[in-house]
C-alpha positions as CSV (number, residue, x, y, z in Angstrom):
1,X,66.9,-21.6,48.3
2,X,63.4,-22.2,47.6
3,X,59.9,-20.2,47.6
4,X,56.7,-19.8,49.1
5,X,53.6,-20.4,47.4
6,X,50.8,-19.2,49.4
7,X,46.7,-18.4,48.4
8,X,44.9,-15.2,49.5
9,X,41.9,-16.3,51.1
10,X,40.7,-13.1,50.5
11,X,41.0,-12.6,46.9
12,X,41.6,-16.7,45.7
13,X,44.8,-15.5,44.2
14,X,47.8,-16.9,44.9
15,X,50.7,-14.9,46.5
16,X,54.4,-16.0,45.1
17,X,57.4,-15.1,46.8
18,X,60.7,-15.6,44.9
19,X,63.3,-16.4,47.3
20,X,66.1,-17.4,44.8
21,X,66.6,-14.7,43.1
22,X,69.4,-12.4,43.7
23,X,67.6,-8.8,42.4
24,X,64.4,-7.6,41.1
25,X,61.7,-10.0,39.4
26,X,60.7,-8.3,36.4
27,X,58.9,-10.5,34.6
28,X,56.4,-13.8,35.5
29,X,54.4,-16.5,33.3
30,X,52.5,-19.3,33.8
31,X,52.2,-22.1,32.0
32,X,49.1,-23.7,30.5
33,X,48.4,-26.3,32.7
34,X,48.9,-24.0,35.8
35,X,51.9,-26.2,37.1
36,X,54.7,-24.2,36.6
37,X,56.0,-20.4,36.8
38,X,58.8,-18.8,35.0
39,X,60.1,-15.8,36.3
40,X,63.1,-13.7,34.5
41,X,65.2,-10.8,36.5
42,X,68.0,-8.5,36.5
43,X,70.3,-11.4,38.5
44,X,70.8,-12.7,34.9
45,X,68.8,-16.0,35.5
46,X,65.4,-17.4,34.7
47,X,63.9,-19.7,37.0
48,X,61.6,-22.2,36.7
49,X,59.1,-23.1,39.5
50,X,56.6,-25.6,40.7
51,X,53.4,-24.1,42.0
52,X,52.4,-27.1,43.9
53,X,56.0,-27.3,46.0
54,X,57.5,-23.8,45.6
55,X,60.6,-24.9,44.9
56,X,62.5,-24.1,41.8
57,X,63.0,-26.9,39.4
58,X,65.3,-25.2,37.0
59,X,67.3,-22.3,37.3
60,X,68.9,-20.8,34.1
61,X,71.5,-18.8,34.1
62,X,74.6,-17.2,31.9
63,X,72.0,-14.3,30.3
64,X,73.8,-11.4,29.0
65,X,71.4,-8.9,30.3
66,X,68.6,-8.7,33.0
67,X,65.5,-10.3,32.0
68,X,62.4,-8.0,31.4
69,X,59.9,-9.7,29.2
């Protein structure tokens, strides 16, 4: 359980692979401060991650429907 957080050095972006989640990734935000990443998808959770580590620091589940948005 965990992710990789890895930066293009080709276009500066950075490159996130969800490892946790169980189906597809529909939908990903950042927050603010550029510390975190929320991504929702059709496994029924939300997970919460830290760009610096990768890892997920809270996964929410029990949604009644895939997340797209």
């Amino acid at each position: 359980m965990g992710g990789v957080l890895q930066k293009n050095k080709k276009s500066k972006f950075l490159e996130h692979t969800c490892q946790s989640h169980e189906r597809s990734v529909n939908c990903c935000a950042i927050d603010k401060s550029g510390e975190l990443i929320l991504t929702g998808s059709d496994d029924l959770k939300a997970i919460i991650w830290s760009v610096s580590t990768g890892e997920p620091k809270r996964i929410l589940e029990g949604h009644k429907a895939g997340l797209a948005n």
